[in-house]
C-alpha positions as CSV (number, residue, x, y, z in Angstrom):
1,X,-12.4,126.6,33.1
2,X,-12.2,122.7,33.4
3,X,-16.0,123.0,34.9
4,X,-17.1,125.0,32.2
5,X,-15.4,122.2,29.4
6,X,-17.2,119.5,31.2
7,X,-20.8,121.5,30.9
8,X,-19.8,122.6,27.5
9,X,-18.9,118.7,26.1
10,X,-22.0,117.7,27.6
11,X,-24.4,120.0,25.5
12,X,-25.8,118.7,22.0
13,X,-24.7,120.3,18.6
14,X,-24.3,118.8,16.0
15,X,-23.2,121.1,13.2
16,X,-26.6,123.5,12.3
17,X,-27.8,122.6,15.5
18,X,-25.8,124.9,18.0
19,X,-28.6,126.9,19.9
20,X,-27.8,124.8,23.5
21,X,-24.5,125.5,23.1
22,X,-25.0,129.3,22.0
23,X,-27.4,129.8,24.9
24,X,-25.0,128.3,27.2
25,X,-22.2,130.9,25.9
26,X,-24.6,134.0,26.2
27,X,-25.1,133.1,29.6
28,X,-21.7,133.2,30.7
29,X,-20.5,136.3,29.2
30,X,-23.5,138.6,28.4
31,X,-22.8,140.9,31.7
32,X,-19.0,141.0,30.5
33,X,-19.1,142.3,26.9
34,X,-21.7,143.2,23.9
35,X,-23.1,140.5,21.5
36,X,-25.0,139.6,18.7
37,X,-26.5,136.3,16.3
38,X,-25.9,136.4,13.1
39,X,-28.6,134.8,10.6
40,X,-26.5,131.7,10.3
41,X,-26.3,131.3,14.1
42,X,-22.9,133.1,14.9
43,X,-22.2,134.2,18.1
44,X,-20.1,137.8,17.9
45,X,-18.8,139.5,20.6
46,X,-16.8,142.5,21.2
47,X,-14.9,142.9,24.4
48,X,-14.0,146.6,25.5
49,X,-10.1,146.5,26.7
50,X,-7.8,149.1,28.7
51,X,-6.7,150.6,25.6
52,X,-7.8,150.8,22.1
53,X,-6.7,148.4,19.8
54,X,-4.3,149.5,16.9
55,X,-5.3,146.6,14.4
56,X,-8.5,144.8,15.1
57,X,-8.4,141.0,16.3
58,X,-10.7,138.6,15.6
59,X,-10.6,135.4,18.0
60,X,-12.9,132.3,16.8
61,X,-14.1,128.9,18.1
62,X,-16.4,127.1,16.3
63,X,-19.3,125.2,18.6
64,X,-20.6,122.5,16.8
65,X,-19.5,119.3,17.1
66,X,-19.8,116.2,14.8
67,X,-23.0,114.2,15.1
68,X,-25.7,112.3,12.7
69,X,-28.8,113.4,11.3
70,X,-31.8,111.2,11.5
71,X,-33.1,110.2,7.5
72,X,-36.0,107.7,8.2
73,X,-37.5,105.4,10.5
74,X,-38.2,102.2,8.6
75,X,-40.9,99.4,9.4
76,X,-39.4,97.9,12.5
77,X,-38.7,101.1,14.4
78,X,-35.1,101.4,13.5
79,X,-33.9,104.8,12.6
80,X,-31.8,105.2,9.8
81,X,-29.0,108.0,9.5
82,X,-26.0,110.3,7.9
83,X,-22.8,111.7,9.2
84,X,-22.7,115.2,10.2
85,X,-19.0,115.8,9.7
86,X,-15.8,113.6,9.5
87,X,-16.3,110.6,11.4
88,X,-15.2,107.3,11.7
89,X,-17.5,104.2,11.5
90,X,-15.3,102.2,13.6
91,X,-15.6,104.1,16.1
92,X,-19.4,104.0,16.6
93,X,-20.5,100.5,16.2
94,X,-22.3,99.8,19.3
95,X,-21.9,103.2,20.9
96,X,-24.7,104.9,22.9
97,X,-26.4,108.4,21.2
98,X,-29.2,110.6,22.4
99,X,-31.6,111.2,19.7
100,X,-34.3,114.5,19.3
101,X,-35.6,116.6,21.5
102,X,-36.6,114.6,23.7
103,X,-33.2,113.0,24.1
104,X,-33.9,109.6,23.7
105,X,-31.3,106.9,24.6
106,X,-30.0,105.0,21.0
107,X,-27.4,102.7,20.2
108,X,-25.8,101.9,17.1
109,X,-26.8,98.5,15.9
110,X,-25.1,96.1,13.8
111,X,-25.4,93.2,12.1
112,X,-23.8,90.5,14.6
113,X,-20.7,88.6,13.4
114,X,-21.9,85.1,14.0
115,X,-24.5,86.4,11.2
116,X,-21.7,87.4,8.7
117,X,-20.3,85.1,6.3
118,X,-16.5,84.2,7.1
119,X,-15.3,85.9,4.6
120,X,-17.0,89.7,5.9
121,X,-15.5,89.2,9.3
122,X,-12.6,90.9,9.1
123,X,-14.5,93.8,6.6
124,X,-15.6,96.9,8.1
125,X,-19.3,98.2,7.8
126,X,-20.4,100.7,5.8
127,X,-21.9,103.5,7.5
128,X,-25.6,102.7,5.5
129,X,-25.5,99.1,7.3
130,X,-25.6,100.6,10.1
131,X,-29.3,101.8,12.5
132,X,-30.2,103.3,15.4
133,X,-31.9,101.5,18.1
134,X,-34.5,103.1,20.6
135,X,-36.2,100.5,21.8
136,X,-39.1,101.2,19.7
137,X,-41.0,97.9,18.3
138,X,-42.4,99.8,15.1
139,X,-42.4,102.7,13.1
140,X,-45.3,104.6,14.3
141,X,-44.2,103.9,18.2
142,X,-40.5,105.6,17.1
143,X,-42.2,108.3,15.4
144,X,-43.8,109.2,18.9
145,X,-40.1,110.3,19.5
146,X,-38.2,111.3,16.7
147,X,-38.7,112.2,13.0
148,X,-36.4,113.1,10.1
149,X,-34.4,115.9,10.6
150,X,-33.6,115.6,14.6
151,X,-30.1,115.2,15.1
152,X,-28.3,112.2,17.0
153,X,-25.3,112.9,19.4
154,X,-22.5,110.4,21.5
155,X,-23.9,110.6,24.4
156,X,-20.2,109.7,26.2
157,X,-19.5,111.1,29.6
158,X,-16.9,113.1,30.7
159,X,-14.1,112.1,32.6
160,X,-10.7,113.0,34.3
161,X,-7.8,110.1,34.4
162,X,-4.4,109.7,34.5
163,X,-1.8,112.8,35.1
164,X,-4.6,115.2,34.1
165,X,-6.5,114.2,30.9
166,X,-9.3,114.2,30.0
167,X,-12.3,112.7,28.2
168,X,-15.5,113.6,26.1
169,X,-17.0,114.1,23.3
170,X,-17.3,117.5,21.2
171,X,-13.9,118.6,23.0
172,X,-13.4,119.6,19.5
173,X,-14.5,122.4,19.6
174,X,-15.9,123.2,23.2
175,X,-12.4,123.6,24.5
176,X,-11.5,126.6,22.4
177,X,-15.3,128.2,23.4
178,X,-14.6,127.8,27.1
179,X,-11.0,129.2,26.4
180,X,-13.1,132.2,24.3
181,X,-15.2,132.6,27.6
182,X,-12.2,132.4,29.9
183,X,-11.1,135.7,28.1
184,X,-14.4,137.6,27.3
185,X,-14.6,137.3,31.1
186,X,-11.3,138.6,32.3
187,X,-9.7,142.1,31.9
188,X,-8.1,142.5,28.2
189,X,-5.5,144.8,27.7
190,X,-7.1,146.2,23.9
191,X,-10.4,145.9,22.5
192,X,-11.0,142.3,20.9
193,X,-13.7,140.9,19.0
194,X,-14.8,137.2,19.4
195,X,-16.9,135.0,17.0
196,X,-18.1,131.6,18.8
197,X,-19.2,130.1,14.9
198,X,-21.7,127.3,13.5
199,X,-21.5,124.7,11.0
200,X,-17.6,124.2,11.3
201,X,-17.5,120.8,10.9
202,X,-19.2,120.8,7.0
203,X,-17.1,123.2,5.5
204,X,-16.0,126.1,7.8
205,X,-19.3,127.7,7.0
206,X,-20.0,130.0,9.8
207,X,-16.2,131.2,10.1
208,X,-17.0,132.8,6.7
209,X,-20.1,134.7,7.6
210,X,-18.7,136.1,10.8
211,X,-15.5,137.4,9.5
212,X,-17.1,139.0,6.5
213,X,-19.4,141.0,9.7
214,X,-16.3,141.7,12.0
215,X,-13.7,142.5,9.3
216,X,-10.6,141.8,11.3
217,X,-7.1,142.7,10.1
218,X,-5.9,139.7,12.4
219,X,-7.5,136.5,13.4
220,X,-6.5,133.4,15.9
221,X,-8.4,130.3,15.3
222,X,-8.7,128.5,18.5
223,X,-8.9,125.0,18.1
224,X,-7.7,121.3,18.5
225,X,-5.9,118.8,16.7
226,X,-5.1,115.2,16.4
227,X,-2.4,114.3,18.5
228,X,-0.6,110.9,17.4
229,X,1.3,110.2,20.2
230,X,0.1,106.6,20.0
231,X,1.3,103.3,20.4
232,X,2.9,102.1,17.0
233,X,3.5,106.3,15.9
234,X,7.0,107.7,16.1
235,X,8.3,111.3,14.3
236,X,6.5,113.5,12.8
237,X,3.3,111.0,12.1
238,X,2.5,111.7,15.3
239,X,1.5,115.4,14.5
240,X,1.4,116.9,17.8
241,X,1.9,115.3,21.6
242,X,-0.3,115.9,25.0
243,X,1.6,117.6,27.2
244,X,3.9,119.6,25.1
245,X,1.6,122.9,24.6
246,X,-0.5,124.7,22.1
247,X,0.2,123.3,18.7
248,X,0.8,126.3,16.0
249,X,0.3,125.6,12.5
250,X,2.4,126.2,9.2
251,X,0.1,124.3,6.7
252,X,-3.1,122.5,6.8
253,X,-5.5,121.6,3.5
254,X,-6.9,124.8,3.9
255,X,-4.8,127.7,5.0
256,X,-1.0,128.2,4.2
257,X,-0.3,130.7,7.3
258,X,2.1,133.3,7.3
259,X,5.5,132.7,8.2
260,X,6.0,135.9,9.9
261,X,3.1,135.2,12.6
262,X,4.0,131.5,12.6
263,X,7.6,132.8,13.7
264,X,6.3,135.4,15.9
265,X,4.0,133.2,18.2
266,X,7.4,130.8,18.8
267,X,9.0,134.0,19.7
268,X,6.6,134.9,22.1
269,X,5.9,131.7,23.8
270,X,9.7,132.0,24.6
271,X,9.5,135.4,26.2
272,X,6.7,134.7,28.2
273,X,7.7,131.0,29.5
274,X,4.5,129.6,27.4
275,X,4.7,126.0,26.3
276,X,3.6,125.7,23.0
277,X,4.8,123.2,19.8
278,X,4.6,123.1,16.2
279,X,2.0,120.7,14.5
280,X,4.1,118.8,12.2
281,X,1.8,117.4,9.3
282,X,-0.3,118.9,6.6
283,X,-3.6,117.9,7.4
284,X,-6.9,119.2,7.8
285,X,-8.8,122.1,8.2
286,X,-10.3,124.4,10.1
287,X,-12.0,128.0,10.4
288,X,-8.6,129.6,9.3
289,X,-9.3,128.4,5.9
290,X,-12.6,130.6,5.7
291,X,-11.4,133.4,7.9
292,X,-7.9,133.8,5.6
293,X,-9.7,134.7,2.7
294,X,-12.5,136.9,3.9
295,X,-12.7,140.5,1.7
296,X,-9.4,141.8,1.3
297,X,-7.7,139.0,3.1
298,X,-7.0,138.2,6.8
299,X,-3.6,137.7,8.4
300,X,-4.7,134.1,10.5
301,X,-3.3,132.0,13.1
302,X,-4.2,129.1,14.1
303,X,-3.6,127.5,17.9
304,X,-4.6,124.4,18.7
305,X,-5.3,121.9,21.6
306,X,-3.4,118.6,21.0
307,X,-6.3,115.9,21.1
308,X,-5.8,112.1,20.5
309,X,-9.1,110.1,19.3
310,X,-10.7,113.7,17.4
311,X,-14.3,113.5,16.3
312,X,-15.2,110.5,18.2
313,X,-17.2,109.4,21.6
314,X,-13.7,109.6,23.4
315,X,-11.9,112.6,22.7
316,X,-8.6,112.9,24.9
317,X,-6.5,116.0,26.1
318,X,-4.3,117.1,28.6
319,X,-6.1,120.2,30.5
320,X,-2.4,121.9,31.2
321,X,-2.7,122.1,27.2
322,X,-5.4,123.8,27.2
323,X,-4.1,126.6,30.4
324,X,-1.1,126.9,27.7
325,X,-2.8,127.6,24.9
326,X,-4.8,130.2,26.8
327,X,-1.7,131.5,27.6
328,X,-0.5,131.8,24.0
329,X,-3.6,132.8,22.8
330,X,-4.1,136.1,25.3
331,X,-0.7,136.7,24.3
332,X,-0.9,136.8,20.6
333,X,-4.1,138.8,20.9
334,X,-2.0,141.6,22.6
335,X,0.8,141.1,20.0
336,X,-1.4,141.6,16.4
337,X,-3.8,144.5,18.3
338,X,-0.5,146.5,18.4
339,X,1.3,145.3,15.7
């Protein structure tokens, strides 16, 4: 699975723009189960298990990752940009992107600070100060490249360090696909159906389609979440820790989950010997938040990869995290198809 997280981080797309990263999926599972593409871009699976399922399960990763969107290209060759998704600008001043189709090598230029007046030093820039550099000395030489509407991605490399993390970008969400694909791939003990979704990152958009089409009476959202356990960070601030296992939720800004399956994946994780941990602030969103609602309502969980740095060039997590999570994953698949 680790080879198949470092292939996954190192595909493009952004939000809207999934189709390398669907393609990629396809590939890797198409002799193991039956799919189909929505109109919005879904990926949905169903995997036949030993036994027929009593409730159907619906397990979801979303694949796009956060990225920019190229606006214009003004008179000096410079492209100009917006945020796809939550991001940062601190953390891409200066960073390196890949830009268009053709993948063109970018970096995020700035004005420089010996250009600033003393008082802006210490102020951080707004994301509209901000450019895209190619290389190109003029507008109609960039345009030989890219044009408004191509999308713009860190272009980051993975890496392995320390006692087994890792590093990349878009590990939010391509560790939960390549834990989807882990599954689709192995033998299931009841049926299961699988929804690899788009457009996660601007509003859960996908997720909302794709349940509406699989109509599950349970869903797992497999994700990850910021991990705090930073220098400076101490208690519950620090939301979840590396190392410690799958992070279950009891609250986000999206989705209050149900206590009952909150309770039950603890109880689980104990029986089988599966590390997992509770995430301990109410913050953020994901997939669950469409999912829960969908028709007559959808009993959700939500199981996610603790990941310090989230939606930037450097994502970080601990791989035995992701094993665990598996773990719990597989196991709470087996627990709501017979419930």
């Amino acid at each position: 699975m680790l080879e198949m997280i470092k292939e996954l981080c190192a595909l493009p797309g952004i939000s809207g723009r999934e189709n390398a990263v669907r393609e990629y999926i396809i590939e890797k599972i198409k002799d193991y189960a039956e799919y189909s593409v929505d109109p919005l871009g879904n990926l949905i699976v169903f995997k036949k298990g030993k036994n027929p399922a009593k409730n159907k399960v619906m397990i979801d990763a979303h694949m796009d990752e956060v990225g920019f969107i190229i606006t214009s290209i003004d008179s000096e060759g410079f492209l100009r940009f917006e945020k796809v998704g939550g991001i940062d600008t601190r953390v891409f001043a200066g960073r390196t992107v890949r830009v268009g189709e053709k993948a063109v090598c970018g970096v995020f230029g700035i004005k420089p600070i010996h250009m600033l007046e003393k008082s802006s030093e210490a102020d951080m820039p707004k994301a509209d100060e901000l450019y895209i550099d190619i290389g190109a000395k003029s507008k109609e030489e960039a345009a030989e490249y890219v044009r408004p509407g191509d999308m713009a991605w860190f272009a980051d490399g993975f890496a392995e360090f320390g006692n087994g993390f890792i590093k990349s970008k878009a590990l939010d969400d391509r560790v939960g696909c390549a834990m989807l694909i882990e599954m689709i791939r192995s033998e299931l003990e009841y049926d299961a159906w699988f929804s690899f979704s788009v457009q996660e990152e601007i509003g859960t958009r996908g997720a909302q389609t794709a349940a509406f089409t699989i109509d599950p009476d349970y869903a797992i959202v497999v994700e990850t979440t910021t991990a705090a356990d930073i220098s400076g960070v101490k208690d519950e601030k620090r939301v979840c820790i590396c190392g410690e296992g799958g992070a279950v939720s009891f609250m986000d800004r999206s989705t209050l989950y149900g206590r009952e399956l909150f309770d039950r994946a603890f109880e689980v994780a104990e029986r089988d010997g599966i590390k997992c941990q509770t995430k301990t602030l109410v913050a953020g969103g994901n997939n669950a938040g469409a999912i829960h609602k969908s028709r007559g309502g959808v009993k959700t969980l939500a199981i996610s990869v603790p990941c310090r740095y989230l939606h930037s060039p450097g994502c970080v997590i601990k791989y035995d995290d992701a094993l665990e999570s598996l773990r719990l994953v597989k196991a709470m698949a087996e627990e709501f198809a017979k419930w």
